[in-house]
Legacy VTK file of the C-alpha trace (Angstrom):
# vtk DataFile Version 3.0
C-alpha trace
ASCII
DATASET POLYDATA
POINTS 129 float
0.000 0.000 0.000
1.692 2.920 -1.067
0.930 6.430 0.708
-2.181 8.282 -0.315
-0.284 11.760 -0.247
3.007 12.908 -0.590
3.672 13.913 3.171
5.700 16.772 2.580
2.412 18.437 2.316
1.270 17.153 5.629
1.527 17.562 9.376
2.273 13.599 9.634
5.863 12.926 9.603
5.105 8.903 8.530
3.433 7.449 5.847
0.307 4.694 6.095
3.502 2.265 4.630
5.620 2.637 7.088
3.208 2.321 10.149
1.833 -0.990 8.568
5.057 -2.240 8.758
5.120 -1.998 12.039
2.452 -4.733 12.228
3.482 -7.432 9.539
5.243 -10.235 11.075
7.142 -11.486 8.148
8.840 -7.888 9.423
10.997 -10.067 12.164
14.046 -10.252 11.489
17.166 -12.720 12.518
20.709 -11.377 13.837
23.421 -13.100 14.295
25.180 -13.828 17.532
28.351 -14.996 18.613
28.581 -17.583 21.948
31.994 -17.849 23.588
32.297 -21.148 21.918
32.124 -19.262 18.230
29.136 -21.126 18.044
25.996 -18.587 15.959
23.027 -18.566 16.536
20.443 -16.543 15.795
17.833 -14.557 17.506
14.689 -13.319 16.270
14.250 -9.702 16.529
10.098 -8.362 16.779
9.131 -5.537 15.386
9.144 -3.603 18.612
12.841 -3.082 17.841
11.642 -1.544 14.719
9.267 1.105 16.657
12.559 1.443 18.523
15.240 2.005 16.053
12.846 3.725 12.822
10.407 5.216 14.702
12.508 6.544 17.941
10.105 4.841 20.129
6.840 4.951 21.357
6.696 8.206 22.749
9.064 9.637 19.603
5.784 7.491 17.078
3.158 8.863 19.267
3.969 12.343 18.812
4.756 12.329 15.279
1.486 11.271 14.869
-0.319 14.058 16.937
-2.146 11.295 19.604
-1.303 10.342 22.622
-0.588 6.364 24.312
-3.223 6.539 26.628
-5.902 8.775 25.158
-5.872 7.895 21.512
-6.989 10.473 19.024
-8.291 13.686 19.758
-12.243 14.542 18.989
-11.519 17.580 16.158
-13.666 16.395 13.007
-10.776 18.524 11.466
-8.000 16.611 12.514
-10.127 13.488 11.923
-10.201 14.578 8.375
-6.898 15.372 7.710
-6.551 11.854 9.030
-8.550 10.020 6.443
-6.933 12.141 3.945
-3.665 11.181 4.947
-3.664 7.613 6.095
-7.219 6.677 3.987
-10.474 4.877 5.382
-9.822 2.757 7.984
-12.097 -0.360 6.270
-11.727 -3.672 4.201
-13.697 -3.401 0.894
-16.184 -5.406 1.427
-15.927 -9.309 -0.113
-17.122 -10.066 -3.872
-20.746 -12.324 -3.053
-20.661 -15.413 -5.666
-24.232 -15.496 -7.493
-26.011 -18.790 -7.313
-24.845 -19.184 -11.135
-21.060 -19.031 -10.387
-21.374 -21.513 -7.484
-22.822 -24.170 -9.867
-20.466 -23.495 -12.752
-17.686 -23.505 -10.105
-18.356 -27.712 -9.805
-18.222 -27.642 -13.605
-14.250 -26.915 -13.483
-13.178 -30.674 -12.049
-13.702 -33.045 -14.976
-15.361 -35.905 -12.004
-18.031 -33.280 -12.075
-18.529 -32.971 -15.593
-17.871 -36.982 -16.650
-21.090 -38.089 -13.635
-22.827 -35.241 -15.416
-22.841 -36.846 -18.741
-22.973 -40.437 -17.330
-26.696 -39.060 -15.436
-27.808 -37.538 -18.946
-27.126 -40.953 -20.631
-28.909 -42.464 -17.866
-31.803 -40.421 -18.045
-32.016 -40.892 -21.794
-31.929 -44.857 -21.911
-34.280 -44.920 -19.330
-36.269 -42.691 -21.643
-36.198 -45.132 -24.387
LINES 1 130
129 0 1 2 3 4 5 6 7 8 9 10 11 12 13 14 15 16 17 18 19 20 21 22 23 24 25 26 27 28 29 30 31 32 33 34 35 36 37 38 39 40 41 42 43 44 45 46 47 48 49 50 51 52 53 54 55 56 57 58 59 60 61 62 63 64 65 66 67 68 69 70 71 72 73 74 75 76 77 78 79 80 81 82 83 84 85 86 87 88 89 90 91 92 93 94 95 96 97 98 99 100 101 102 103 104 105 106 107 108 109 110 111 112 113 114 115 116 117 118 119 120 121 122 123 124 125 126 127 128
């Protein structure tokens, strides 16, 4: 998800990229370690480290973004909206419903399906006879 805005023209010092970083776990990350014994191993590092070192820390992310730890965002419809426009709707689209028509033609796609449909037609049609 790229930004919505360029945020040079913004109060917001991060973009909506870089705070969903923060959140993706394939973000962990492995460094290397040495043991007395020059044996490696390797520890996984958690994102938090990222907050730490990219972000300058909580308080540091907290006030870049104008809100506060405890008391989340403030109640200005203004600042609300310059949210949105920033950072976009916080929502999922919502899912693509199949119609009753796709569901049946979706059988139609494994040849089992479409081989006991022909065997039941010439069923039906010598029976027929």
């Amino acid at each position: 998800m790229e930004p919505l805005i360029d945020n040079s023209s913004t109060k917001f010092k991060h973009c909506a990229r870089e705070l969903a970083d923060i959140g993706i776990l394939d973000n962990h990350y492995k460094v290397e370690q040495k043991t007395k014994e020059d044996h490696v191993y390797h520890n996984t590092v958690i994102s938090s480290r990222m907050i730490v070192e990219h972000f300058g820390g909580m308080h540091a992310l907290c006030m870049s973004l104008f809100t506060d730890a405890k008391a989340g965002l403030g109640d200005s419809d203004k600042d609300k909206e310059e949210r949105r426009r920033v950072y976009g709707v916080n929502s999922f689209p919502p899912p693509k419903i199949k119609t009753i028509f796709e569901l049946i033609m979706e059988n139609f796609d494994d040849p089992i399906n479409v081989i006991l449909l022909a065997a039941g037609v010439v069923s039906i049609a010598i029976n027929l006879l």
